[in-house]
C-alpha positions as a Markdown table, in Angstrom:
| # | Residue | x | y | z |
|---|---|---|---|---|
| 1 | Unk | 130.9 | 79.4 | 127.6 |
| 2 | Unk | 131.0 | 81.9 | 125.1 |
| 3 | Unk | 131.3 | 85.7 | 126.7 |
| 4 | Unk | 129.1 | 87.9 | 125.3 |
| 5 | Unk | 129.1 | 91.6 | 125.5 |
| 6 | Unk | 127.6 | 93.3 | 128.9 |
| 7 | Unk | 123.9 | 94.7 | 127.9 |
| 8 | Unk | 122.2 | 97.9 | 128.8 |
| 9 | Unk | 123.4 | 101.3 | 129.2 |
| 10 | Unk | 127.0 | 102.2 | 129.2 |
| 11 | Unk | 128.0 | 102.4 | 133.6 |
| 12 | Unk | 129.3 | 105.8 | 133.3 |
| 13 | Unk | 125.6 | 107.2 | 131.5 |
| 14 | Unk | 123.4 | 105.4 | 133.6 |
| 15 | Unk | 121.4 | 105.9 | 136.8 |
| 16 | Unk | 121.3 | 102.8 | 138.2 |
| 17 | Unk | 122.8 | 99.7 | 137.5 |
| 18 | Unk | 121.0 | 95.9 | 137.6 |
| 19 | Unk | 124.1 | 92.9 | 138.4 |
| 20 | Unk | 122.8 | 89.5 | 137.5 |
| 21 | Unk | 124.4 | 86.6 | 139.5 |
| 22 | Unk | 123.9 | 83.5 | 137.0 |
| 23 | Unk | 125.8 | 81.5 | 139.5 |
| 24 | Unk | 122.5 | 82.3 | 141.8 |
| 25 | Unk | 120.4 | 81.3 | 139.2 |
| 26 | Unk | 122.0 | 77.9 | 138.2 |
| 27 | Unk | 122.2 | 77.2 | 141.8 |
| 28 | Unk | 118.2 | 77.8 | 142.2 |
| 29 | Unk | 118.1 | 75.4 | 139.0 |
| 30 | Unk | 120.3 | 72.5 | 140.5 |
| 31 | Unk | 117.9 | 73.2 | 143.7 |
| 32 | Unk | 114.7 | 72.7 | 141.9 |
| 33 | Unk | 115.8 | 69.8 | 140.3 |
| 34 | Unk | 116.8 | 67.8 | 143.6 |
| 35 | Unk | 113.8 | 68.9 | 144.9 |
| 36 | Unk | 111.6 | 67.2 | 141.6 |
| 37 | Unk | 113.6 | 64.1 | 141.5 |
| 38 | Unk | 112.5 | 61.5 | 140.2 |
| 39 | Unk | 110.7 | 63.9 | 137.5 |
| 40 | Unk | 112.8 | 65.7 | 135.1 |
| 41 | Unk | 113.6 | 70.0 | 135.7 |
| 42 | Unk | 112.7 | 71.9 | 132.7 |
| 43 | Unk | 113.4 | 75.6 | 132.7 |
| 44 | Unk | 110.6 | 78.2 | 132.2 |
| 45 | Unk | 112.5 | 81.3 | 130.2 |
| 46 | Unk | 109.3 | 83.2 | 129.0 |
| 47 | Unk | 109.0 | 86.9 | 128.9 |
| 48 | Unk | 113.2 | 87.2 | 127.9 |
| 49 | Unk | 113.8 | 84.9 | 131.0 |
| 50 | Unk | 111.3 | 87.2 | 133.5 |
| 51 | Unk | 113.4 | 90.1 | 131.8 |
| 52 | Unk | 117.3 | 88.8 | 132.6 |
| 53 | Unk | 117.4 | 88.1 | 128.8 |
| 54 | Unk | 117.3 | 84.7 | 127.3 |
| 55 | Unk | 120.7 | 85.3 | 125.2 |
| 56 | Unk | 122.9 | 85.0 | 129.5 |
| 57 | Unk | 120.3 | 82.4 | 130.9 |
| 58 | Unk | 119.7 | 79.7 | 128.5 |
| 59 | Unk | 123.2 | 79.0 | 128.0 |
| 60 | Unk | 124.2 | 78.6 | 131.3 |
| 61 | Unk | 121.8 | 76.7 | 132.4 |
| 62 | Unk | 122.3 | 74.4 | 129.4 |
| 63 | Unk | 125.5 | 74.0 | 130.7 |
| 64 | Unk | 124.1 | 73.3 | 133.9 |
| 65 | Unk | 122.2 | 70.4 | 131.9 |
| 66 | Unk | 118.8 | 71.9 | 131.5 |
| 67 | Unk | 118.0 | 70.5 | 128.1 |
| 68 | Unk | 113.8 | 71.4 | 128.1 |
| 69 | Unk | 112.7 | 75.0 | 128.0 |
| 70 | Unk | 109.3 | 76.8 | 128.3 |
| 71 | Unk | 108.9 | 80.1 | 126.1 |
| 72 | Unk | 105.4 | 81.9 | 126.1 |
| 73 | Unk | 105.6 | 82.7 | 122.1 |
| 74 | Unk | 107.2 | 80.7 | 119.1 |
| 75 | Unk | 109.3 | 83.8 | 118.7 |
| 76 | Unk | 111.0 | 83.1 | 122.0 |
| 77 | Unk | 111.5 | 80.1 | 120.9 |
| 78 | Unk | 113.5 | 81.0 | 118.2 |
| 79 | Unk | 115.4 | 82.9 | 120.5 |
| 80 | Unk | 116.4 | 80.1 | 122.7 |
| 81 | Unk | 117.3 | 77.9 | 119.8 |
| 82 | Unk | 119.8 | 80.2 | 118.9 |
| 83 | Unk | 121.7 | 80.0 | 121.3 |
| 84 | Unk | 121.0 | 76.6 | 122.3 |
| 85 | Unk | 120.1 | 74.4 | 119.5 |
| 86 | Unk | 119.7 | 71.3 | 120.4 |
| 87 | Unk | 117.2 | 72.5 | 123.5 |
| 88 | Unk | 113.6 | 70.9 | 122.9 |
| 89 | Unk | 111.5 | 73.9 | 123.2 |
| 90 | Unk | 107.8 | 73.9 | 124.3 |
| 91 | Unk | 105.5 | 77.2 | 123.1 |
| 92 | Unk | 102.6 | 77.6 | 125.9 |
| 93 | Unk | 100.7 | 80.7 | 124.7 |
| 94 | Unk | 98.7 | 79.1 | 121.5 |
| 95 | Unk | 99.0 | 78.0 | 118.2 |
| 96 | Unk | 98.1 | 80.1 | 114.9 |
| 97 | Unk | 98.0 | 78.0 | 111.7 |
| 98 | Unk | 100.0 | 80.6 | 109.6 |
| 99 | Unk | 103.2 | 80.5 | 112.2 |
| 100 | Unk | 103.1 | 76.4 | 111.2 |
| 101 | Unk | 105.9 | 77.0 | 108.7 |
| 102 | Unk | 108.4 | 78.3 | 111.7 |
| 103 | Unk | 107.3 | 74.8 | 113.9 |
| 104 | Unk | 109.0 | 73.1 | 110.5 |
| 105 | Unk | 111.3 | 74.7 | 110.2 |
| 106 | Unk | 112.9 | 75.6 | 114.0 |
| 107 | Unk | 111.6 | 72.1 | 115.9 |
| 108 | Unk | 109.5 | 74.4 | 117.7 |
| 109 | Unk | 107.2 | 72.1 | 119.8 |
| 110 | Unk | 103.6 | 74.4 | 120.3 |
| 111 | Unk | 101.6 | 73.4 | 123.8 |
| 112 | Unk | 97.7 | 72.7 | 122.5 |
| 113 | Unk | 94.8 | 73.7 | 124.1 |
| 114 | Unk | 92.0 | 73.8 | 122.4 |
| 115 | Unk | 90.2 | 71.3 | 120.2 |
| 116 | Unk | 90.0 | 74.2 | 117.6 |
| 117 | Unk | 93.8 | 74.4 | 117.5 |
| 118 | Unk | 94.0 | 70.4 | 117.7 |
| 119 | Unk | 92.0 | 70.3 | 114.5 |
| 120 | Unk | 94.2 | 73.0 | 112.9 |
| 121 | Unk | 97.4 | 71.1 | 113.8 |
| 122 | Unk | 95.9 | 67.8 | 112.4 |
| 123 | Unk | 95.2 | 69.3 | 109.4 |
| 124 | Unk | 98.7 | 71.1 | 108.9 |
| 125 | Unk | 100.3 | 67.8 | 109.1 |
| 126 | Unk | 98.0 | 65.8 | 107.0 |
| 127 | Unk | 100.1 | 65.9 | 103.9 |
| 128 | Unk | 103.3 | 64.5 | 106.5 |
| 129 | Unk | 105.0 | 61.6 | 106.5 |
| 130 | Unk | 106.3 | 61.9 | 109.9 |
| 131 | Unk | 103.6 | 64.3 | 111.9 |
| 132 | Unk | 105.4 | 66.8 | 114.2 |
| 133 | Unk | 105.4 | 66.7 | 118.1 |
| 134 | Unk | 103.0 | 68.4 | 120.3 |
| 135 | Unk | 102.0 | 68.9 | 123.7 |
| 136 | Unk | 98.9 | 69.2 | 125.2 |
| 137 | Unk | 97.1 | 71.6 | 127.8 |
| 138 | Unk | 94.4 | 70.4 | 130.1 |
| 139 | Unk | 92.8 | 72.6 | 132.3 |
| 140 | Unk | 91.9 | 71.3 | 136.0 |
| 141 | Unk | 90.2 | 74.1 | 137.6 |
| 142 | Unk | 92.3 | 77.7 | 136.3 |
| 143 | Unk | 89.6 | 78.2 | 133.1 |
| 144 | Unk | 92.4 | 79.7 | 131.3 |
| 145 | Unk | 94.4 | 77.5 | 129.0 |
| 146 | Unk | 93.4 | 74.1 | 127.9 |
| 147 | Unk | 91.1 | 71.3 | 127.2 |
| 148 | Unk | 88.5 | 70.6 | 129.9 |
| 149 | Unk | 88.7 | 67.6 | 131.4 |
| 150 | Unk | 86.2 | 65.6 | 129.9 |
| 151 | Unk | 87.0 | 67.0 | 126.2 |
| 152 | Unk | 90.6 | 65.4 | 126.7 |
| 153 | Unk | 89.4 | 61.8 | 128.0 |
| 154 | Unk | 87.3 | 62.3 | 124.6 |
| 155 | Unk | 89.9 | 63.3 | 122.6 |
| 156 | Unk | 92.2 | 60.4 | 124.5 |
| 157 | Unk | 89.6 | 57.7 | 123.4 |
| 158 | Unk | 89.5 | 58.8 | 120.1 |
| 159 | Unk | 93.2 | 59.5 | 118.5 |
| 160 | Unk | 94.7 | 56.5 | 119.4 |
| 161 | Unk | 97.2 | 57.3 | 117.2 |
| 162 | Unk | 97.8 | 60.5 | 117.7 |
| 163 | Unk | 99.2 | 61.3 | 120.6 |
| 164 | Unk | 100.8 | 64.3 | 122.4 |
| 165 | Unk | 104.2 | 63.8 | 123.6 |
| 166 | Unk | 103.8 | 65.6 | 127.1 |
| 167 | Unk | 100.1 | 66.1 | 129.0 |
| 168 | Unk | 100.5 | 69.4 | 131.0 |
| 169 | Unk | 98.1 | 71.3 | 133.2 |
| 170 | Unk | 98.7 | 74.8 | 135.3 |
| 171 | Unk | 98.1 | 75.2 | 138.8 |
| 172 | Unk | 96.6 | 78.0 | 140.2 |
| 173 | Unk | 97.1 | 78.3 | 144.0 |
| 174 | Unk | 100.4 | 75.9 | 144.8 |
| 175 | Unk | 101.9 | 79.0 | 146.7 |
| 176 | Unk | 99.2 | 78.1 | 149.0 |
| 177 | Unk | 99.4 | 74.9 | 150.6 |
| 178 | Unk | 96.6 | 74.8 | 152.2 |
| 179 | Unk | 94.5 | 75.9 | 149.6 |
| 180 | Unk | 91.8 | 73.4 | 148.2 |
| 181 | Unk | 91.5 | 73.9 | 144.6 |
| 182 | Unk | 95.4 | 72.5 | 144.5 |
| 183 | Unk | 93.9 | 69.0 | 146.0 |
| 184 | Unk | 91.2 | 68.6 | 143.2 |
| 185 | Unk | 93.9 | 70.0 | 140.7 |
| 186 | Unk | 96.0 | 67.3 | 141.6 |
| 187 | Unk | 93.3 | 65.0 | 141.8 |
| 188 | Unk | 92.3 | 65.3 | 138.2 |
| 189 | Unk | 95.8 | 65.1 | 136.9 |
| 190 | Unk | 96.4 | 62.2 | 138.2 |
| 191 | Unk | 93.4 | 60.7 | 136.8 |
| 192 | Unk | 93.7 | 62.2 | 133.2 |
| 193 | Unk | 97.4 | 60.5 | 133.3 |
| 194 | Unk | 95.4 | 57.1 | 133.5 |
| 195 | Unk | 94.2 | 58.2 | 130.2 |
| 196 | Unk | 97.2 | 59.2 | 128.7 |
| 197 | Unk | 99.4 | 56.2 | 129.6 |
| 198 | Unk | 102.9 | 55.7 | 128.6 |
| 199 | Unk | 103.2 | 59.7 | 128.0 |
| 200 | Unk | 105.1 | 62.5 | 129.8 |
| 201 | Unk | 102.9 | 64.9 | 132.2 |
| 202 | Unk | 103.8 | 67.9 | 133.7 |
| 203 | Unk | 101.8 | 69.8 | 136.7 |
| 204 | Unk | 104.3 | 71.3 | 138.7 |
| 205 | Unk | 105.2 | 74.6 | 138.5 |
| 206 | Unk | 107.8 | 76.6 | 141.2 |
| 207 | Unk | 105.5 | 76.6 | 144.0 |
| 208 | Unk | 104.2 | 73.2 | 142.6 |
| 209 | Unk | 107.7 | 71.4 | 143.0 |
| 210 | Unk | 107.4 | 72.6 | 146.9 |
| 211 | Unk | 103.9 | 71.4 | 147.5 |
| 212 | Unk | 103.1 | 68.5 | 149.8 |
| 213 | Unk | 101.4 | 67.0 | 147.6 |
| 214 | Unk | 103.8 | 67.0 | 145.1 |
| 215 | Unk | 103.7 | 63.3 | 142.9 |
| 216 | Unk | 102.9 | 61.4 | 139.9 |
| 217 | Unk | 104.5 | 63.7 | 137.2 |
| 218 | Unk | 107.7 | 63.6 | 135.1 |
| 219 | Unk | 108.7 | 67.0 | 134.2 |
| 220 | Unk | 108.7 | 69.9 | 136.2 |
| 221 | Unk | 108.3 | 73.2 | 135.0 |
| 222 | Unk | 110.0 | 76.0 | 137.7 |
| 223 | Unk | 109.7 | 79.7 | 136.6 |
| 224 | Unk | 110.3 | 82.6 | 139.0 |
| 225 | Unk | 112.0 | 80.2 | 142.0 |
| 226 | Unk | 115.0 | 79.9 | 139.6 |
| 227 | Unk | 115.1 | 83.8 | 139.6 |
| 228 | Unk | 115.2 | 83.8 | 143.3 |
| 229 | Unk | 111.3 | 85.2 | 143.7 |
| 230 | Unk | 109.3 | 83.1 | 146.8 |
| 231 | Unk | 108.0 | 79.6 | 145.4 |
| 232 | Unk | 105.5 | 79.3 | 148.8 |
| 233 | Unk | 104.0 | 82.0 | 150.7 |
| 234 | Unk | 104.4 | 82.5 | 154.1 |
| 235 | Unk | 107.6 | 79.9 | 154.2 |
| 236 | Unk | 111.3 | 81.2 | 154.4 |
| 237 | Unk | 112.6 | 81.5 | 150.5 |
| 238 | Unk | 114.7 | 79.0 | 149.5 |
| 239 | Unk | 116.1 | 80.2 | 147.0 |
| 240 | Unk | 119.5 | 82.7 | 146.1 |
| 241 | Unk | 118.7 | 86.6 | 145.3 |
| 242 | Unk | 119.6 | 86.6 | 141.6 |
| 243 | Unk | 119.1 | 90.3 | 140.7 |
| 244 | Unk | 120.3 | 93.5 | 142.6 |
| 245 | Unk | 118.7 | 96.9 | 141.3 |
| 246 | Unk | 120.4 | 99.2 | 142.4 |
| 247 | Unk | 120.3 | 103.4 | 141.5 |
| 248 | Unk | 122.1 | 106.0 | 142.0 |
| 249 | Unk | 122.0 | 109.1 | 144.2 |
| 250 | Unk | 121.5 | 112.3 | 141.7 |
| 251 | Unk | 121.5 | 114.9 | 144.1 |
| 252 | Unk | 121.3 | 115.3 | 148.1 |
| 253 | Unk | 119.2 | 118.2 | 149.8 |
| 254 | Unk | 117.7 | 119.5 | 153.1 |
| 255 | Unk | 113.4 | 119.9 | 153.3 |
| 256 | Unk | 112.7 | 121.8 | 156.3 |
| 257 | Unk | 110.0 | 120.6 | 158.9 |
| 258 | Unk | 106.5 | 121.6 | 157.7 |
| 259 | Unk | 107.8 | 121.5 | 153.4 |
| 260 | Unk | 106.4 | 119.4 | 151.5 |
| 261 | Unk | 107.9 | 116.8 | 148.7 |
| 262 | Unk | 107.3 | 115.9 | 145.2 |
| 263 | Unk | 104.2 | 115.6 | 143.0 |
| 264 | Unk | 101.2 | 116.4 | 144.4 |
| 265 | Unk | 103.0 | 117.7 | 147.8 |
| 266 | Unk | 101.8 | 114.0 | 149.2 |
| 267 | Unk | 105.0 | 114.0 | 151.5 |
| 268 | Unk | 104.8 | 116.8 | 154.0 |
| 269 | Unk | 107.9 | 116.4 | 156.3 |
| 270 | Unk | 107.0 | 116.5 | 160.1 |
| 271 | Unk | 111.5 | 117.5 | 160.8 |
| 272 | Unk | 113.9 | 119.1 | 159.1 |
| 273 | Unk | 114.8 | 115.6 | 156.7 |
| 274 | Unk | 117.8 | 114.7 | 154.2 |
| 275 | Unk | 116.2 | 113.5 | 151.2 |
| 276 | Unk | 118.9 | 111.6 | 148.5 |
| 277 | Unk | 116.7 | 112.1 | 144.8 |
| 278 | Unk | 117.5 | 109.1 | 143.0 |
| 279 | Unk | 117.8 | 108.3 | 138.9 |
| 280 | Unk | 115.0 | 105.8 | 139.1 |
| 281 | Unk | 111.3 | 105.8 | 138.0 |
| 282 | Unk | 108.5 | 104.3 | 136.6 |
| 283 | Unk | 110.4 | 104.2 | 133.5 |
| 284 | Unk | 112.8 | 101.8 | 135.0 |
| 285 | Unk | 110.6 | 99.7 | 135.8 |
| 286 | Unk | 109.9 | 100.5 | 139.5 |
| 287 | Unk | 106.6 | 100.9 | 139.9 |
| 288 | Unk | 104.5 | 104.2 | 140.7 |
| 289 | Unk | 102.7 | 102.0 | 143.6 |
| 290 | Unk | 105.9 | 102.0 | 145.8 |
| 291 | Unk | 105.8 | 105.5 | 146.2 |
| 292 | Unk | 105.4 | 106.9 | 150.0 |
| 293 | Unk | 102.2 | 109.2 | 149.7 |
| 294 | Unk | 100.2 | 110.2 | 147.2 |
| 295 | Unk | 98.5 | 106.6 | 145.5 |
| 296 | Unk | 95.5 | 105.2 | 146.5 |
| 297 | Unk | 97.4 | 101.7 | 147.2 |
| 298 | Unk | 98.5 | 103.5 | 150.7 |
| 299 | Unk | 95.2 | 103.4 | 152.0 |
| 300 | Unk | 95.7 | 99.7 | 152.5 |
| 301 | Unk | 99.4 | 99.5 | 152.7 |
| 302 | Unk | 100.3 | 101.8 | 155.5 |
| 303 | Unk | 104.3 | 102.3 | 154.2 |
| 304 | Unk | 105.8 | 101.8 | 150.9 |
| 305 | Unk | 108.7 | 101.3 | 149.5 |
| 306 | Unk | 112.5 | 101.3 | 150.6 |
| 307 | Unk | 116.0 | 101.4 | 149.6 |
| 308 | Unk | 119.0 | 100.3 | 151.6 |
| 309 | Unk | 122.5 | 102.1 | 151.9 |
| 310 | Unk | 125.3 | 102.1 | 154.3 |
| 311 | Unk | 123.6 | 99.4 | 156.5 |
| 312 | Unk | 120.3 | 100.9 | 157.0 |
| 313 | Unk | 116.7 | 100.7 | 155.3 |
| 314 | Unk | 115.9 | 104.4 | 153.9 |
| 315 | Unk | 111.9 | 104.6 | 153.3 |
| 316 | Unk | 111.0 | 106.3 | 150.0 |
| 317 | Unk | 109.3 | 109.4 | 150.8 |
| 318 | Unk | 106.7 | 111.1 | 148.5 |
| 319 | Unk | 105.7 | 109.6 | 144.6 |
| 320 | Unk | 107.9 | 107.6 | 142.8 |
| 321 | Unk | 107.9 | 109.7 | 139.3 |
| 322 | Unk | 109.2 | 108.5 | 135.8 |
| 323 | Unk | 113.1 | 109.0 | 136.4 |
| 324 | Unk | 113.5 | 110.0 | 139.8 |
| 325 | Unk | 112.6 | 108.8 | 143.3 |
| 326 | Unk | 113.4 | 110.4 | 146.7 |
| 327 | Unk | 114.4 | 108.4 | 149.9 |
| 328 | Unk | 114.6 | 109.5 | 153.4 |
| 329 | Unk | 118.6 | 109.5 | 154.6 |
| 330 | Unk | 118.1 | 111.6 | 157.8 |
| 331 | Unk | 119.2 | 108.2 | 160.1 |
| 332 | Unk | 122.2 | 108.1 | 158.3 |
| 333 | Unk | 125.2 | 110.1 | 159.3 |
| 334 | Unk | 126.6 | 112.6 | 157.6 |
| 335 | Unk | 128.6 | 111.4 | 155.0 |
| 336 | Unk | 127.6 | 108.0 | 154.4 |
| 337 | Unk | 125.7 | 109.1 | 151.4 |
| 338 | Unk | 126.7 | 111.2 | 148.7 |
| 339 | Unk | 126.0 | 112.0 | 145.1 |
| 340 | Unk | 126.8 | 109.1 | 143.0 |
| 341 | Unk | 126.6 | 106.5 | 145.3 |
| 342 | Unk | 124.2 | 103.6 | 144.7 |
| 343 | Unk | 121.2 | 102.6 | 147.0 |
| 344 | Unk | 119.5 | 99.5 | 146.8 |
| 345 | Unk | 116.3 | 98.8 | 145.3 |
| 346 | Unk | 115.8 | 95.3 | 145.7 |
| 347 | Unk | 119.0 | 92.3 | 146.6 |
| 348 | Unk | 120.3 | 91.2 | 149.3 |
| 349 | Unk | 119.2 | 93.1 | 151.7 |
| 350 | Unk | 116.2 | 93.9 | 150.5 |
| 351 | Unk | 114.3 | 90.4 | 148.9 |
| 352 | Unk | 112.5 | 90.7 | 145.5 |
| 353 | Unk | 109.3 | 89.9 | 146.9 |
| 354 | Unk | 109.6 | 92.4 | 150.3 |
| 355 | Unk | 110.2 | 95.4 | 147.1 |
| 356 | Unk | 107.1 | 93.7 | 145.1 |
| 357 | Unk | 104.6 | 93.8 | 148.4 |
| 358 | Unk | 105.6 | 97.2 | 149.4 |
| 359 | Unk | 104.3 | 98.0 | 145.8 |
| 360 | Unk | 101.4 | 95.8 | 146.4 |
| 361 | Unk | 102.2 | 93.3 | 143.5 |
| 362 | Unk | 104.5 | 90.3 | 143.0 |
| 363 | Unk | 108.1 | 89.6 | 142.4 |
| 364 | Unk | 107.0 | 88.6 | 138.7 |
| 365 | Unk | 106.0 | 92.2 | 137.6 |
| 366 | Unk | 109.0 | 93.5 | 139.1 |
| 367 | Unk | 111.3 | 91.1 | 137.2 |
| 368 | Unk | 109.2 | 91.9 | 133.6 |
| 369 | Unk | 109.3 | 95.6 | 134.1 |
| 370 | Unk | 112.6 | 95.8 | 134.7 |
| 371 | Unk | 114.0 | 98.6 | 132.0 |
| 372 | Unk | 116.6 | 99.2 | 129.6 |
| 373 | Unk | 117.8 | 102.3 | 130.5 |
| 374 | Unk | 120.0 | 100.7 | 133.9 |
| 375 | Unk | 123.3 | 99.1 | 133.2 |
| 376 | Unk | 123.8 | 95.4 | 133.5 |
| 377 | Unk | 126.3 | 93.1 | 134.8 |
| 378 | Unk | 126.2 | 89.5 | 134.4 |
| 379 | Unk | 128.2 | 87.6 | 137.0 |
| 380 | Unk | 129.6 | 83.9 | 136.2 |
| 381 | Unk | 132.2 | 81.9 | 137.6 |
| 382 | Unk | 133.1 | 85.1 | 139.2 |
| 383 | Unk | 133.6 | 86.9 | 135.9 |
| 384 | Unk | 131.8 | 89.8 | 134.9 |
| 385 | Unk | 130.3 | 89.0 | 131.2 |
């Protein structure tokens, strides 16, 4: 594999520092794909791979032998081709007639879901002698993307020769097993397969691959399992902690029983309490609903937030601001945090999805927002890259 330079800030400038384990992540791969045998394991590596950056995670899992990617946008696309050329690329989010000329000339394989954009791609490739690939979007019950139902039997009866190379549909509540919709999702697949016979089909995405009543397709499609988020609620995660955010302590200090802390004076400190001020914020990428006190999310959420250090879980206390957030340390003892150390946001010891609900969102958001700002180490083969 070729090394490429370590992204992000440079270590000694930063606040915080993000270390991305791409052993993790090919290991969450190689999981996915023993758990969709006999089917195929594509690789979902929209959004800059969920914000790890496509340029460290398509290679290795090419290596890996992924050799089918998902990108939301043609330009992603591009992205993954370049550093894996040979990859057959599928684009979800659309097609627009005047970005035709990059399907062309990149092998760029668009996802259609519409019979508008079926009659624009028809007409693109009229003057063709060999028509261009394509893939096509049914939807079974999410009314986002796709064909409905009946407009793809239609369109099945009616272009017998011109055919999508993979049927695909979304599912909308796999992380929960029990939940109905998933039964008449997989349902309708399976019947709109009967009209597409003798072609590829795709339904299931990360918590898809784990559903029990996961059959009858041929490619799977995992997203944020491979990154380590939950594929199932309310199960234990399966999968390897791929990213640790971690920041770094700016400055220790002493409120006094009856102060208050940050913005808004939301914290008001009921004993004398060591408070470590840390260089992250909303500008990192950690969101504003985390904080302690002082959002309208902590009406519902009783606590927010933590970071870990020296062994222990340290609540945030007060508003997480744009650069700076401030955690509770008085269980510690003295000494086992100082300025400059690291605490962490999110890991090991803290899951990806336990940082997301204390926020009151998903892993997903937290992945995306992650910023630029924090240093980043790529680990593989037990080489920093």
């Amino acid at each position: 594999m070729q090394h490429v330079a370590t992204t992000g800030a440079d270590p000694r400038l930063a606040g915080g520092r993000l270390t991305i384990d791409l052993d993790a992540l090919v290991a969450n791969w190689l999981l996915l794909v023993e758990r969709s045998k006999p089917a195929r394991t594509a690789a979902v590596v929209k959004a800059d791979a969920y914000g790890l950056g496509i340029i460290h995670v398509v290679p290795v899992l090419w290596k890996a032998g992924c050799r089918t990617f998902f990108v939301a946008l043609a330009e992603e696309g591009l992205r993954v081709k370049a550093v894996a050329p040979d990859a057959q690329v599928f684009v979800l989010n659309g097609f627009f007639a005047e970005a035709f000329p990059v399907y062309e000339q990149s092998n760029l394989t668009p996802v259609l879901g519409s019979l508008q954009e079926l009659a624009s791609w028809k007409a693109l490739n009229a003057g063709r002698t060999e028509k261009l690939p394509y893939a096509l979007h049914v939807d079974t019950g999410m009314n986002r993307l796709g064909l409905t139902v009946n407009e793809a039997i239609r369109f099945a009866g009616e272009s017998k020769d011109d055919k999508p190379i993979l049927l695909i549909t979304h599912l909308a509540t796999a992380d929960e097993q029990k939940h109905e919709l998933s039964q008449r999702q997989f349902e309708s697949f399976q019947k709109l397969r009967e009209h597409f016979s003798g072609i590829e089909s795709s339904i299931a995405n990360s918590p898809g691959i784990f559903h029990s009543l996961n059959a009858g397709y041929e490619l799977s499609r995992p997203g944020v399992a491979m990154y380590g988020g939950e594929p199932v609620s309310g199960i234990a995660n399966p999968m390897r902690p791929v990213v640790t955010s971690e920041a770094r302590i700016v400055q220790i200090r002493t409120g006094l029983k009856g102060e208050t802390a940050g913005y808004g004076a939301t914290a008001r400190l009921t004993r004398d309490t060591r408070i470590a001020i840390c260089s992250v914020g909303y500008a990192d990428g950690y969101l504003r609903s985390a904080s302690g006190s002082g959002v309208p999310l902590r009406q519902t959420l009783n606590n927010g937030g933590c970071g870990f250090i020296a062994g222990k879980k340290v609540p945030i206390i007060g508003r997480v601001t744009m650069d700076l957030t401030s955690f509770d340390i008085s269980e510690l003892d003295e000494g086992e945090a100082k300025a400059g150390d690291y605490i962490e946001l999110f890991g090991s010891n803290i899951s990806l999805d336990d940082a997301a609900r204390a926020a009151g969102t998903i892993g997903y958001e937290l992945l995306t927002s992650l910023g630029n700002r924090y240093h980043r180490r790529y680990l593989y083969s037990g080489n920093e890259i």
